[in-house]
MIGUMI-150996 format. One line per 8 residues: their letters; for each residue x, y, z of N, C-alpha, C. Coordinates in nm, 2 decimals, padded with zeros to 4 digits. Each point is the difference from the previous one (the first is absolute). Example, Ala and Ser with C-alpha at 12.3 -4.5 7.8 and 13.67 -1.06 7.14 Angstrom:
// MIGUMI-150996
AS = 01.32,-00.57,00.78,-00.09,00.12,00.00,00.09,00.12,00.00 ~ -00.04,00.11,-00.07,00.09,00.11,00.00,-00.08,00.11,00.08
***
This chain:
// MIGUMI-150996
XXXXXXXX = 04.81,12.77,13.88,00.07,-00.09,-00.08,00.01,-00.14,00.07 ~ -00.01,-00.09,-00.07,-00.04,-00.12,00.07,00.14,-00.10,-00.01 ~ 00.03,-00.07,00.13,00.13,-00.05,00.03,00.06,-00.07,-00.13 ~ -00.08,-00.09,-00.08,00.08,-00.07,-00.13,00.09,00.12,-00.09 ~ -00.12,00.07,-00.04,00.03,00.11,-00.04,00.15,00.06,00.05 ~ 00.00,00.05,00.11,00.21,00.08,00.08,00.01,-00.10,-00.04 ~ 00.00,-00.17,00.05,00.15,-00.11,-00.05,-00.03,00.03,-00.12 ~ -00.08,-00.01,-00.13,00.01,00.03,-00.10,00.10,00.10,-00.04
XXXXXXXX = -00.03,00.11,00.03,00.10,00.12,-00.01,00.12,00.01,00.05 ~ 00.06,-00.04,00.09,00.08,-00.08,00.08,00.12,-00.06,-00.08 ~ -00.08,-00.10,-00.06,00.07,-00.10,-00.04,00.05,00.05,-00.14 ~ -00.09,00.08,-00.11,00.06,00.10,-00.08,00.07,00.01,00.00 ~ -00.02,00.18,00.09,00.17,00.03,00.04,00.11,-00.03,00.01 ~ 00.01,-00.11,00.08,00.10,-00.14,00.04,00.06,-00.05,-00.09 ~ -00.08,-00.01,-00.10,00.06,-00.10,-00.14,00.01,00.13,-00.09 ~ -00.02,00.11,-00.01,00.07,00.08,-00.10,00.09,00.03,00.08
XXXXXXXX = -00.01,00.03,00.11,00.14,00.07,00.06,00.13,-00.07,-00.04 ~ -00.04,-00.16,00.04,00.11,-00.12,00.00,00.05,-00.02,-00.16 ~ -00.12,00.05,-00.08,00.07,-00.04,-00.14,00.04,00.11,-00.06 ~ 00.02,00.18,00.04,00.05,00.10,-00.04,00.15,-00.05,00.07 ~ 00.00,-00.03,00.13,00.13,-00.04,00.09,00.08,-00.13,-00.10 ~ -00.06,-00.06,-00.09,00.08,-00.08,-00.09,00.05,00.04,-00.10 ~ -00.10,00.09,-00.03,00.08,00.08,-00.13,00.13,00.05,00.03 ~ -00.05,00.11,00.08,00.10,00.12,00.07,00.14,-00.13,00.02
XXXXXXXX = -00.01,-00.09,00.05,00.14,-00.12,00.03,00.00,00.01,-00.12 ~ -00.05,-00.09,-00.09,00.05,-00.05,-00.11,00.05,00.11,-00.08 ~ -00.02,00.12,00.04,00.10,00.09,-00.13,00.16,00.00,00.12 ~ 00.01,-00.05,00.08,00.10,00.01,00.05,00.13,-00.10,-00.07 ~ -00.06,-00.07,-00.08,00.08,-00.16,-00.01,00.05,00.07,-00.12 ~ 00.09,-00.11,-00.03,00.07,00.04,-00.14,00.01,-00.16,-00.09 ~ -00.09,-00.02,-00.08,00.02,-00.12,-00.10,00.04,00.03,-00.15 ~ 00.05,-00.08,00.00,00.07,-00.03,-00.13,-00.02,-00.12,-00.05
XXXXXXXX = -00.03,00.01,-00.15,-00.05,-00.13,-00.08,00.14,00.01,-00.11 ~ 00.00,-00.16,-00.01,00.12,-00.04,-00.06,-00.06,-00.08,-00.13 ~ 00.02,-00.02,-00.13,00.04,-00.09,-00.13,00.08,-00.08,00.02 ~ -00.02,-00.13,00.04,00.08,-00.10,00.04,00.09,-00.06,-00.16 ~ -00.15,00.03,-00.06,00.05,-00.09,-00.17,00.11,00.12,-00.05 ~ -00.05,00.11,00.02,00.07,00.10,-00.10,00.16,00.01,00.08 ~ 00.02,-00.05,00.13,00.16,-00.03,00.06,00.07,-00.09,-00.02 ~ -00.11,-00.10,-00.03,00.05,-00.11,-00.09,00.08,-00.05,-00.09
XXXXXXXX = -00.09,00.11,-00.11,00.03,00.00,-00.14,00.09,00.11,-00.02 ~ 00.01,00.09,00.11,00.16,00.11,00.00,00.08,-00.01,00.05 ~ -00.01,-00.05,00.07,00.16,-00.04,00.12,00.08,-00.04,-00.11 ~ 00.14,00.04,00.07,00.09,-00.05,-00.03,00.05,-00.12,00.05 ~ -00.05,-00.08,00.09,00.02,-00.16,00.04,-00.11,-00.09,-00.06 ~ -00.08,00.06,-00.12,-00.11,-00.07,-00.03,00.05,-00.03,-00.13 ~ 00.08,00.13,-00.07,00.07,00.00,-00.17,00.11,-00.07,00.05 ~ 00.11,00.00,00.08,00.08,-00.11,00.00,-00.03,-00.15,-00.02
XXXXXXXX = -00.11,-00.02,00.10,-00.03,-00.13,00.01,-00.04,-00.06,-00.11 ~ -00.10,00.08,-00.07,-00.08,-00.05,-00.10,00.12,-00.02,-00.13 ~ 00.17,00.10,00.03,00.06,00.00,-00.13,00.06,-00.18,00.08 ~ 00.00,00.01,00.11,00.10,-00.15,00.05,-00.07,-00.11,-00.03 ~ -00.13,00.02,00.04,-00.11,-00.14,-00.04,00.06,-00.02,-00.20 ~ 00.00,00.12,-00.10,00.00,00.01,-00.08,00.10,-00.11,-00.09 ~ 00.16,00.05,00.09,00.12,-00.03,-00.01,00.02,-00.14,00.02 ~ -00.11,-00.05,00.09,00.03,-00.17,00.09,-00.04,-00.06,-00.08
XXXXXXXX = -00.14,00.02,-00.11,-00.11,-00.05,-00.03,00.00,-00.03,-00.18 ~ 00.07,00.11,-00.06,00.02,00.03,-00.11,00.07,-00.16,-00.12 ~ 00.10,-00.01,00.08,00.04,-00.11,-00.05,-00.09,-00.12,-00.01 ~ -00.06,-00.02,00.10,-00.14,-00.13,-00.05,-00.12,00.04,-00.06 ~ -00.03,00.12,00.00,-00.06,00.07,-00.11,00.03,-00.05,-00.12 ~ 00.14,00.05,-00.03,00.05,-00.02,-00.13,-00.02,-00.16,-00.04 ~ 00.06,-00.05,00.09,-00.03,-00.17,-00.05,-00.11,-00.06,-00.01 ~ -00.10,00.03,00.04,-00.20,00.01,-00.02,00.05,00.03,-00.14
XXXXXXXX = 00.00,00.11,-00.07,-00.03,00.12,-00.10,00.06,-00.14,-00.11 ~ 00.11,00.01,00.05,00.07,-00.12,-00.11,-00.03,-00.14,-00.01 ~ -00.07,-00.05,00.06,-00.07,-00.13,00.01,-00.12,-00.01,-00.04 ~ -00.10,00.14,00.02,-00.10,-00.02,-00.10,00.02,00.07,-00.12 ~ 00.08,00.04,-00.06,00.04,00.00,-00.12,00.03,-00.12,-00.08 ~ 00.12,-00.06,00.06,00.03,-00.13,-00.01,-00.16,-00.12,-00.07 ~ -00.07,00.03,00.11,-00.12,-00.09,00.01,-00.06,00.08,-00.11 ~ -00.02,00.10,-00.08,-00.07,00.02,-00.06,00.02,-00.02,-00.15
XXXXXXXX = 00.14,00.03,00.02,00.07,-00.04,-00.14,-00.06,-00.21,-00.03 ~ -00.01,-00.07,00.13,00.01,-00.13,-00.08,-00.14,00.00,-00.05 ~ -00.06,00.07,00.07,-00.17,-00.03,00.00,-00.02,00.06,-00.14 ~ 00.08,00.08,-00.04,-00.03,00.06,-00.20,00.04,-00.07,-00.09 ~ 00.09,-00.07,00.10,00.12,-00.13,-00.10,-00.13,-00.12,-00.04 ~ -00.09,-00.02,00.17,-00.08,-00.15,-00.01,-00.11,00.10,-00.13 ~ -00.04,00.16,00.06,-00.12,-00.05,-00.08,00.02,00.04,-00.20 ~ 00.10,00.06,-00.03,00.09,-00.01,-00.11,00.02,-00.15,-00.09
XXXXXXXX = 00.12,-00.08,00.07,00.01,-00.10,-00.04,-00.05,-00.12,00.03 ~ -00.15,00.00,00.10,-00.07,-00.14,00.04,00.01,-00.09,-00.13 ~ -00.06,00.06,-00.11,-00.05,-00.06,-00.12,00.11,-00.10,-00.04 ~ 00.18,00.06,-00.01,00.05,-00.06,-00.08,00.06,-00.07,00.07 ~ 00.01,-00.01,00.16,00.09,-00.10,00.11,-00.06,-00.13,-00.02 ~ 00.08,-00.08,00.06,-00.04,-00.13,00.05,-00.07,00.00,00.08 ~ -00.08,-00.10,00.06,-00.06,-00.07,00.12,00.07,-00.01,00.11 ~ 00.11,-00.04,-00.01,00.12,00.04,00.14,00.05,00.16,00.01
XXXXXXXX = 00.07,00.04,-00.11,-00.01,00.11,00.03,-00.07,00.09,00.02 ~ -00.19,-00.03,-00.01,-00.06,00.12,00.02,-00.01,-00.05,00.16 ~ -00.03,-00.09,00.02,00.01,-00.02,00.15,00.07,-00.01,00.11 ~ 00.13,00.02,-00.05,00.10,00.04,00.08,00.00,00.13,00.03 ~ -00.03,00.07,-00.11,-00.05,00.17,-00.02,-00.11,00.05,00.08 ~ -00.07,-00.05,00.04,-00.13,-00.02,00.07,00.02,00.00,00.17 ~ 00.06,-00.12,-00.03,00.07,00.00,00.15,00.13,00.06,00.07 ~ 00.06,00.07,-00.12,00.06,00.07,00.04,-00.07,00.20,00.06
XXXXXXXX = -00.08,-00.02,-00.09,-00.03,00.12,00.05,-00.11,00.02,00.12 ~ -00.04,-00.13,00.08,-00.09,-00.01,00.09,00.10,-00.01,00.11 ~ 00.07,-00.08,00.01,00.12,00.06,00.09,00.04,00.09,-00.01 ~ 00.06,00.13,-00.11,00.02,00.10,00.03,-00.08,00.07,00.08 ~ -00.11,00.00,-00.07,-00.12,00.12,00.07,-00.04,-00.07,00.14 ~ 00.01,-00.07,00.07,00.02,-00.09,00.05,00.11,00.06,00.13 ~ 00.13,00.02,-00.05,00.06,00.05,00.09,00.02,00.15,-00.01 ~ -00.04,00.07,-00.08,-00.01,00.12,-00.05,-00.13,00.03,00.12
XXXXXXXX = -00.08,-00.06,-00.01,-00.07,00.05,00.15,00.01,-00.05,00.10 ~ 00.06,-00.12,00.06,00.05,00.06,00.13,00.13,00.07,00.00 ~ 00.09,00.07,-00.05,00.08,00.07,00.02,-00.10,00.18,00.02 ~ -00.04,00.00,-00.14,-00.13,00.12,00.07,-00.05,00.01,00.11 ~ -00.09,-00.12,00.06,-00.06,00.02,00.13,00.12,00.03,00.08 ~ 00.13,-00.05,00.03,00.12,-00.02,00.10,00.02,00.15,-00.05 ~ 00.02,00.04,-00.08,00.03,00.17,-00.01,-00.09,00.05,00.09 ~ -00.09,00.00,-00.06,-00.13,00.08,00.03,00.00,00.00,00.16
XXXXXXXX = -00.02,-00.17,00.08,00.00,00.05,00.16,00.15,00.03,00.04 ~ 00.13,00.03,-00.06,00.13,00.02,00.03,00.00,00.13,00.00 ~ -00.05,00.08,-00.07,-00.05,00.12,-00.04,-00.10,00.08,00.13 ~ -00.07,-00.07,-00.03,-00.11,00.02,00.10,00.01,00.08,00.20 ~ 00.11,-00.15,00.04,00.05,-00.08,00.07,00.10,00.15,00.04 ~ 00.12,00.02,-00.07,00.09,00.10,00.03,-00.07,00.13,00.02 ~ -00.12,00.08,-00.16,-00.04,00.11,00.05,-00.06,00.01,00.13 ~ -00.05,-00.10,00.06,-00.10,00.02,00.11,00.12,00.03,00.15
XXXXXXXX = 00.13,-00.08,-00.03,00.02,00.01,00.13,00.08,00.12,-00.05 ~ 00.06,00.05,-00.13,00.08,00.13,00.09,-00.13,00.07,-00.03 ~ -00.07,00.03,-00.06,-00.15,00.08,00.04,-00.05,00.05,00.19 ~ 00.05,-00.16,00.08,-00.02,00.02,00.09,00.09,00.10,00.07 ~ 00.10,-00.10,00.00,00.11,00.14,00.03,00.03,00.16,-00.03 ~ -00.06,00.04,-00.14,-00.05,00.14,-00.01,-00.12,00.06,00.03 ~ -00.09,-00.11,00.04,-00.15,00.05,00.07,00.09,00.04,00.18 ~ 00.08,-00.06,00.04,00.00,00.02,00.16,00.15,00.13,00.00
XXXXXXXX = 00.04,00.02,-00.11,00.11,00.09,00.00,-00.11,00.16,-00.02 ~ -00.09,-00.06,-00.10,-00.13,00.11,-00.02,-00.08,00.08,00.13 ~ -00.02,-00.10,00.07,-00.13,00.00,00.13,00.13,00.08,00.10 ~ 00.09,-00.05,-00.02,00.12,00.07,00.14,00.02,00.17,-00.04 ~ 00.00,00.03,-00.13,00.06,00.10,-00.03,-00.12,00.11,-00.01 ~ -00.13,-00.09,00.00,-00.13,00.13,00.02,-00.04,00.01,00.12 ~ 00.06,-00.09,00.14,00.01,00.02,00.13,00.03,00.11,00.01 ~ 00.17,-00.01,-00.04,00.15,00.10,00.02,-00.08,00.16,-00.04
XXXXXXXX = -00.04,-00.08,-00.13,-00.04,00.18,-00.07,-00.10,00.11,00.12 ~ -00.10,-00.13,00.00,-00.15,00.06,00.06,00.10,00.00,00.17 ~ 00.09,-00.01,00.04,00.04,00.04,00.18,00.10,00.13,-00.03 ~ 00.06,-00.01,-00.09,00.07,00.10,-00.06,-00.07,00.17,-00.05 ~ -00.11,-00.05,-00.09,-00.14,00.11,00.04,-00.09,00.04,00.06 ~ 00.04,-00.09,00.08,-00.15,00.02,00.15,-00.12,-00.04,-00.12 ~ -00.04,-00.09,00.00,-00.07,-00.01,-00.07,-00.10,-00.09,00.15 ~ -00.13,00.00,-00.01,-00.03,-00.08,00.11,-00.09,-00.16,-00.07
XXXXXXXX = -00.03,00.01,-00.11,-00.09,-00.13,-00.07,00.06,00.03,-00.18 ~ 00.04,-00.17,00.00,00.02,00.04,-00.14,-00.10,-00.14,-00.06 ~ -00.04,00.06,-00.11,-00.15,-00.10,-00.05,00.09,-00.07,-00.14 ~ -00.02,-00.11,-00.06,00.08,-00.01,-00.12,-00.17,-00.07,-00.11 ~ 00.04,-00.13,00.01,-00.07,-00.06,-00.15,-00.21,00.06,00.12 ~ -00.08,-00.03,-00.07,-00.11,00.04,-00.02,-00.04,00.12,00.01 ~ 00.06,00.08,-00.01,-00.03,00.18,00.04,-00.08,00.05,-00.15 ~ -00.12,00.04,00.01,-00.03,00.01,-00.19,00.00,00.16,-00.02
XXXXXXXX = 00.05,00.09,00.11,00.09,00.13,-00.02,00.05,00.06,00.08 ~ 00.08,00.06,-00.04,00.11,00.06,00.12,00.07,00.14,-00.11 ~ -00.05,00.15,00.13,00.10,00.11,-00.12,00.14,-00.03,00.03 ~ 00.05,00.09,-00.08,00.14,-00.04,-00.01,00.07,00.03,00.11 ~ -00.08,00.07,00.07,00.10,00.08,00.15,00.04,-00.14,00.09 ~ -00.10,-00.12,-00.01,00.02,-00.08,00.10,00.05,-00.12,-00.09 ~ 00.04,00.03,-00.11,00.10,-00.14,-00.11,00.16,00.07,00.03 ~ 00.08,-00.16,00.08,00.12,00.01,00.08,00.04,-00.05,-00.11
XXXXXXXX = -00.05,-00.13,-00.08,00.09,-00.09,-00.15,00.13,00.10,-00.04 ~ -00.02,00.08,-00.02,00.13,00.06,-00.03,00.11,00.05,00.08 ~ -00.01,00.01,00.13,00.08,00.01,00.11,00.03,-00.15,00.05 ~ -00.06,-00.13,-00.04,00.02,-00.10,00.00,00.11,-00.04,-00.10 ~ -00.03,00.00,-00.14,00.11,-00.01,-00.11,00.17,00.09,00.03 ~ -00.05,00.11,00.02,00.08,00.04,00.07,00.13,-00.01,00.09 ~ -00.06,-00.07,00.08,00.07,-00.03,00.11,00.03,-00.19,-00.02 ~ -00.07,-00.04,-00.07,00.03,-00.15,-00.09,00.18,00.05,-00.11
XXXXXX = -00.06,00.08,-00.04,00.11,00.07,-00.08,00.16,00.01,00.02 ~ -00.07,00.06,00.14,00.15,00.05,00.06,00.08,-00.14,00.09 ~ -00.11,-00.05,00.02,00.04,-00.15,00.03,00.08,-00.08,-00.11 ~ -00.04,-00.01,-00.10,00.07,-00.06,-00.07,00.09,00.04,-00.07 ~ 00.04,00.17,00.03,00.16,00.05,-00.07,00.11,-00.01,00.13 ~ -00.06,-00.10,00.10,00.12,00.02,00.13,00.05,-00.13,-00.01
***
């Protein structure tokens, strides 16, 4: 047998041995994959929030709702009675409703990033109340790697999401 040949063989051995020696570890680990969205959308600090954003928000909702009503009613009024108004009064009518709509959307946009603006920061605050409590969980179950958003499957033995909600849960009845 000619010397390339043993390092050839050699080096085989070496690298199956070293990559059976990774297996044999890696059944030693314990990972657990988590649903970040599905803790999310269950927690009990996520349905509060979302009822509190609801509660803050509602009232300029309503005042939107009733201003483009408002604005719609004149706009049936101009295109109804154009024919039989005056010259001033249709143009008053005109200009009145371009100012409406007018401030009817910037009050929309000001909703919209006031809106925006509040879900994101308590969002943030329930993303880092989230990430602490799948630490807790996963040190709590000896868990050694926990995987969350890109995993495209995981059996159920190693989905913690529900020992996460869980324990979100019990957080929020203390």
């Amino acid at each position: 047998m000619s010397r390339f040949n043993r390092y050839l063989i050699i080096t085989i051995i070496f690298c199956v041995t070293n990559i059976y020696a990774v297996v044999v570890n890696a059944e030693e680990y314990k990972v657990g994959v988590v649903n970040a969205v599905m803790i999310l959308e269950q927690s009990p600090q996520a349905r509060k929030t979302t009822a509190l954003i609801e509660n803050e928000f509602s009232p300029r909702n309503k005042q939107i709702v009733e201003e483009s009503s408002a604005l719609q009613i004149l706009e049936e009024k101009l295109t109804k009675d154009a024919a039989i108004m005056g010259e001033a009064e249709r143009r008053n009518l005109e200009r009145d409703i371009i100012n409406k709509r007018r401030d009817l959307k910037r009050n929309e946009d000001e909703f919209r990033e006031d809106l925006t603006f509040r879900r994101n920061e308590e969002l943030a605050k329930i993303q880092t109340e989230i990430v602490n409590a799948i630490q807790i969980v996963a040190r709590e179950n000896n868990y050694d790697l926990v995987i969350s958003d890109g995993v495209i499957y995981a059996s159920t033995k190693m989905d913690m999401t529900s020992l996460v909600i869980d324990y979100l849960t019990k957080q929020a009845s203390n």
